[in-house]
C-alpha positions as CSV (number, residue, x, y, z in Angstrom):
1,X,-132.4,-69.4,7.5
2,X,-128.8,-67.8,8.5
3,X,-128.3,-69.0,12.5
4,X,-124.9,-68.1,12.8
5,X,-123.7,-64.6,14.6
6,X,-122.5,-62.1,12.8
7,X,-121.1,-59.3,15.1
8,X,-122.2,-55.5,14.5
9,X,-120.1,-53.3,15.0
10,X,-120.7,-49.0,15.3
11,X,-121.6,-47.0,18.3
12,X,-120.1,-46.4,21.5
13,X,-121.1,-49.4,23.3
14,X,-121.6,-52.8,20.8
15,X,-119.4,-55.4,22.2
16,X,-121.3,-58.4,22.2
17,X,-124.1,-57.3,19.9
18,X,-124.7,-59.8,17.4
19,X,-127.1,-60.2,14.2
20,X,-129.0,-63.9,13.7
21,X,-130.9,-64.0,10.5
22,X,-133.4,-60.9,11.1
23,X,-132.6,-60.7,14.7
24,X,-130.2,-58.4,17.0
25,X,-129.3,-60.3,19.9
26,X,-128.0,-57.8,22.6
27,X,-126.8,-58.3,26.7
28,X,-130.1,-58.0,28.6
29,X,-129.9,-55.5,31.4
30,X,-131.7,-54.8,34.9
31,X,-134.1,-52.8,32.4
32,X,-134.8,-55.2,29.9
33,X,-138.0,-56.4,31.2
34,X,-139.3,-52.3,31.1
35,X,-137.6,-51.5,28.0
36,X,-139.4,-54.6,26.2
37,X,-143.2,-53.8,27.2
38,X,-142.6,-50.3,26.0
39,X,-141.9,-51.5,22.4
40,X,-144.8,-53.7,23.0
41,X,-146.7,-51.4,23.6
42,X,-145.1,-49.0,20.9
43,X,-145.9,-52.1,18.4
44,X,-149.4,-52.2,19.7
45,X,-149.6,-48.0,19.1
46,X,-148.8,-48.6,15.5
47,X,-145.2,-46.7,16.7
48,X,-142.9,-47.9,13.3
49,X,-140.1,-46.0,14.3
50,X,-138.6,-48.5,16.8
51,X,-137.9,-52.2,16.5
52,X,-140.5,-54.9,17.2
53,X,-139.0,-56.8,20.9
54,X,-138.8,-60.7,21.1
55,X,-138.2,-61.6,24.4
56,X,-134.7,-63.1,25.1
57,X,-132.9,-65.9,24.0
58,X,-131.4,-69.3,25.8
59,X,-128.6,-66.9,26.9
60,X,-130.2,-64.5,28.5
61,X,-130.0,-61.7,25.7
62,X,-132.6,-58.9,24.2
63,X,-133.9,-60.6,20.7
64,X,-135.2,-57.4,18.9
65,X,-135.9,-56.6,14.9
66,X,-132.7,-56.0,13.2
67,X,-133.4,-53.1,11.1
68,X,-131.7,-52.9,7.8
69,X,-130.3,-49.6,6.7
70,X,-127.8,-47.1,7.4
71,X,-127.4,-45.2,10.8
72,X,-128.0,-41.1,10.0
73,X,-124.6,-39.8,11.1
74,X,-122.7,-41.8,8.1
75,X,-125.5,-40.1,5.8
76,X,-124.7,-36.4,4.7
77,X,-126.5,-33.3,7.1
78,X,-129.8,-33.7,6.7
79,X,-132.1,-31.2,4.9
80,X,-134.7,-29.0,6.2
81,X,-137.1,-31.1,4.8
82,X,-135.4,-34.4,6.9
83,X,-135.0,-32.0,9.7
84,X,-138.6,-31.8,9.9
85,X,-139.3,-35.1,9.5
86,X,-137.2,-35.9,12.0
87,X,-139.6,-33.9,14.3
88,X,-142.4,-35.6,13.6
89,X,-141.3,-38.9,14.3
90,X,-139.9,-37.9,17.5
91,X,-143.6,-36.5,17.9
92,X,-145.4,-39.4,16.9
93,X,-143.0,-41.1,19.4
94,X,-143.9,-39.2,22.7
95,X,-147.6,-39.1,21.1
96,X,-147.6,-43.0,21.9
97,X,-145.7,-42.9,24.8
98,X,-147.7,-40.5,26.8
99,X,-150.5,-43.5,26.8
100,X,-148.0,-46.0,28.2
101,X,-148.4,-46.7,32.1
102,X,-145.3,-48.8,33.3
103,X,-145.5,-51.6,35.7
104,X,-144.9,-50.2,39.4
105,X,-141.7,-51.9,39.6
106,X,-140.3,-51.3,36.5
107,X,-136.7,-50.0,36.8
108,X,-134.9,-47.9,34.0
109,X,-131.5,-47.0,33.4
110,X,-131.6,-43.4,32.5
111,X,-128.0,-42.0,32.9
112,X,-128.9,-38.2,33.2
113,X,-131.7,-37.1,35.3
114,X,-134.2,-35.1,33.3
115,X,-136.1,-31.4,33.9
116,X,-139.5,-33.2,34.9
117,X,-141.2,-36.7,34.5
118,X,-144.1,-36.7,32.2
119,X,-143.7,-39.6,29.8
120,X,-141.2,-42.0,28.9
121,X,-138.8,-41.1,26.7
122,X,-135.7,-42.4,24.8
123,X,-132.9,-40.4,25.9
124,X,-130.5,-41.1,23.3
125,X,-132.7,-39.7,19.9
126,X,-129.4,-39.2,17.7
127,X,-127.9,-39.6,14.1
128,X,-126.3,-42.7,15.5
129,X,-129.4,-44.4,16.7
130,X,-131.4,-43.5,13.7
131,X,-131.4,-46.1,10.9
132,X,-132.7,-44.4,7.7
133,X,-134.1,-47.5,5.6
134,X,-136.4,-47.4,2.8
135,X,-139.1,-49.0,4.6
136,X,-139.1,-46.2,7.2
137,X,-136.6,-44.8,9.5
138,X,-136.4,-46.5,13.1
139,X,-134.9,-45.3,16.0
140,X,-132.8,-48.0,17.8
141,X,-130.7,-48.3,21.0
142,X,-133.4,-48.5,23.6
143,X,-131.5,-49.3,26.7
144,X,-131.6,-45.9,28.3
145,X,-135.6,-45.3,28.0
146,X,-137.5,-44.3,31.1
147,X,-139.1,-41.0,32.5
148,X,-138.7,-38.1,31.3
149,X,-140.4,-34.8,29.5
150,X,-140.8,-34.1,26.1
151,X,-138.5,-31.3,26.0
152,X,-136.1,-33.0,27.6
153,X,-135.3,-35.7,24.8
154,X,-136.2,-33.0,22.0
155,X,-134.1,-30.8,23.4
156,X,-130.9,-33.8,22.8
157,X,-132.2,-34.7,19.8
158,X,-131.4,-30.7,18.4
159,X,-127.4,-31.2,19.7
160,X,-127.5,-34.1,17.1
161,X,-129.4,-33.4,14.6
162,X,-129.3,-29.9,13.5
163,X,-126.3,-30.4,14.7
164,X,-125.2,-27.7,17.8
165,X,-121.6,-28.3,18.4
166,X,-118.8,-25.7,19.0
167,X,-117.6,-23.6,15.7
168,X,-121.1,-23.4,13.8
169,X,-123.0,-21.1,12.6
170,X,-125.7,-20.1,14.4
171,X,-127.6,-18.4,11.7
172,X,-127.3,-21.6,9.8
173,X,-128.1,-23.8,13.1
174,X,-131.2,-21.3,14.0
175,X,-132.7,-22.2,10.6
176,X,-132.2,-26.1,11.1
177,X,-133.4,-26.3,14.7
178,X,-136.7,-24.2,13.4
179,X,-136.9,-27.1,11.0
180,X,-136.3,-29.8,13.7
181,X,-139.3,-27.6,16.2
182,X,-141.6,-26.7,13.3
183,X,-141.8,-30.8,12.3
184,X,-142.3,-32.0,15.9
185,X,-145.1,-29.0,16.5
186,X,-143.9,-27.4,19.1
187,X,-146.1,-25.0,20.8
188,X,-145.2,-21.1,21.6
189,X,-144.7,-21.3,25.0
190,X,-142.6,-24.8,25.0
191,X,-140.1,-23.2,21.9
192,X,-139.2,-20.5,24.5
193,X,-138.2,-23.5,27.4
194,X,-136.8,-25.6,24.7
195,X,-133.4,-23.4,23.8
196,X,-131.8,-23.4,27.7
197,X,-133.1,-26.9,28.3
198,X,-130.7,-28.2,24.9
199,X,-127.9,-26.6,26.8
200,X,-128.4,-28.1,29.7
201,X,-128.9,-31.6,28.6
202,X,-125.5,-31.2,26.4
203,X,-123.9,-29.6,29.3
204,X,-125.6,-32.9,31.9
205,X,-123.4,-35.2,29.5
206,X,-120.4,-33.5,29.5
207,X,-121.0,-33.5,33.2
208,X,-122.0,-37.5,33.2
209,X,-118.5,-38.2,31.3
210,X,-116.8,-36.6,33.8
211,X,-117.9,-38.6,36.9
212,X,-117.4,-41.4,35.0
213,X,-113.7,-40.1,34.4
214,X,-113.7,-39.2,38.1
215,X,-114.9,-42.9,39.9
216,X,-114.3,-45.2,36.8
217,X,-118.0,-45.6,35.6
218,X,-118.2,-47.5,32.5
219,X,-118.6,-46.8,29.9
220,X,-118.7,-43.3,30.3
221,X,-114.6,-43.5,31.5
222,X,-113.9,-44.9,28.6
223,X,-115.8,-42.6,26.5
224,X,-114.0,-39.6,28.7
225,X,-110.8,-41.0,28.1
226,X,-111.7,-41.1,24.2
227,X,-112.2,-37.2,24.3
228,X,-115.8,-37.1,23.5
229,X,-116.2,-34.7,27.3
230,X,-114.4,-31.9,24.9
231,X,-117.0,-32.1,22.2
232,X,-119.8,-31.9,25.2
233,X,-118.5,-29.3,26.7
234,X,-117.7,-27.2,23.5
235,X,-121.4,-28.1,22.5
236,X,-123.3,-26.6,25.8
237,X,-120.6,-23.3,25.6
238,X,-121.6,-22.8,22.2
239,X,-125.7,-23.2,22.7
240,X,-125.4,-21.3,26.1
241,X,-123.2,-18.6,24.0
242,X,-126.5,-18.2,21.5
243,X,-129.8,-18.9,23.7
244,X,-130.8,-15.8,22.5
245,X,-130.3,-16.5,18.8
246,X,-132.2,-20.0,19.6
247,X,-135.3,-18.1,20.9
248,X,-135.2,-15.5,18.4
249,X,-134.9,-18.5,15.5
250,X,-138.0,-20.3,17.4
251,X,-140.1,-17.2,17.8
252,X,-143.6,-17.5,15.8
253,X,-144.1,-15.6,13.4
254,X,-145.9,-11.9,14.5
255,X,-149.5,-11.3,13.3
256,X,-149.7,-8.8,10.6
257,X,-150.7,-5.5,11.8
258,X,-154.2,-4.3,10.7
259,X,-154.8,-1.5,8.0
260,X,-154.1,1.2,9.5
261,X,-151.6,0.5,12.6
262,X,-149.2,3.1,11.4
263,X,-151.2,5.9,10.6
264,X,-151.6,4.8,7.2
């Protein structure tokens, strides 16, 4: 078996993440130990969509399944159909996660504080931590799990997915994000919430790139000084610019009237 380290490259932050054999070998962080019984305990679930978590190595670093495929976003848009399926991995997800109790001391790293805390959740569900392989597609990048609602990560997951981003078209984006809702089984009252939580989710990381800008904060400077705060910012102005096309697109569908509702 292949020991040696071959380095991966993609994302915003994969310096120093490496592939042994069927491995990813990652820097461990102050949330390691949390992150790692939660995709034990998504193993034990029957969760597939996430990697299987080893422990760490002689050197101190995450060992986790390396999961062979390509990541979403170098895939073209996805169909309704995908859209949909998206959705209902991202509710199988929180389905599993709702039963997960962390330890009492378990510390996260969640870079954006969320609506509410009612599970954990990933906080990063994108088309650059989805790997679409033909066993199954897996959601990766788990560093920034901890509390949060159900809305709340659905709610980022939309931005990337349908995708929401500054210049679309909302009758076109109103139709996906339906697709995204329907799949994940969103109920009536949570598809009214759902449309100005998206914006202000988009809008919290345009607002976390900026304090990083302002004091330094990596990598979230970096990422400032890359220009990705104009694509946030253009994102939540264009959402906020359309909340009521959102609700209108995520409205159920009205009962049929009876025989005879009009006079006829």
């Amino acid at each position: 078996m292949d020991q040696h380290e071959h380095p991966l490259e993609g994302g915003n932050v994969s310096v120093g993440v490496v592939r042994v054999a069927g491995t990813v070998r990652k820097r461990a962080t102050d949330a390691t130990p949390a992150v790692g019984d939660l995709l034990r305990h998504l193993e034990a679930a029957g969760f597939a969509g996430a990697p299987r978590f080893h422990g760490v190595d002689g050197r101190g670093r995450q060992i986790l399944d390396y999961v062979d495929g390509p990541l979403a976003d170098t895939l073209a848009p996805m169909s309704l159909q995908e859209l949909a399926r998206v959705g209902r991995l991202i509710r199988d997800l929180h389905d599993a996660t709702s039963t997960y109790v962390p330890a009492g001391d378990a510390m996260w790293s969640v870079a954006i504080a969320p609506d509410r805390e009612e599970i954990i959740c990933h906080h990063d569900l994108a088309p650059w931590n989805l790997v679409c392989g033909e066993a199954g597609w897996v959601f990766i990048d788990w560093d920034g799990a901890g509390p949060g609602s159900r809305l709340w990560d659905l709610g980022y997951a939309a931005h990337g997915f349908v995708p929401l981003r500054a210049g679309g078209d909302p009758g076109v984006d109103g139709m996906r994000l339906r697709a995204l809702v329907e799949g994940y089984g969103l109920a009536a009252p949570d598809r009214r919430q759902l449309p100005w939580l998206i914006e202000r989710h988009v809008r919290g990381m345009h607002d976390l790139l900026l304090d990083g800008h302002r004091t330094g904060r990596q990598p979230w400077a970096r990422l400032y000084a890359e220009g990705h705060a104009d694509h946030w910012l253009g994102a939540a102005d264009y959402i906020a610019a359309h909340l009521h096309l959102w609700r209108e697109a995520l409205a159920e569908d009205p009962e049929p009237e009876p025989d005879g509702a009009n006079g006829r």
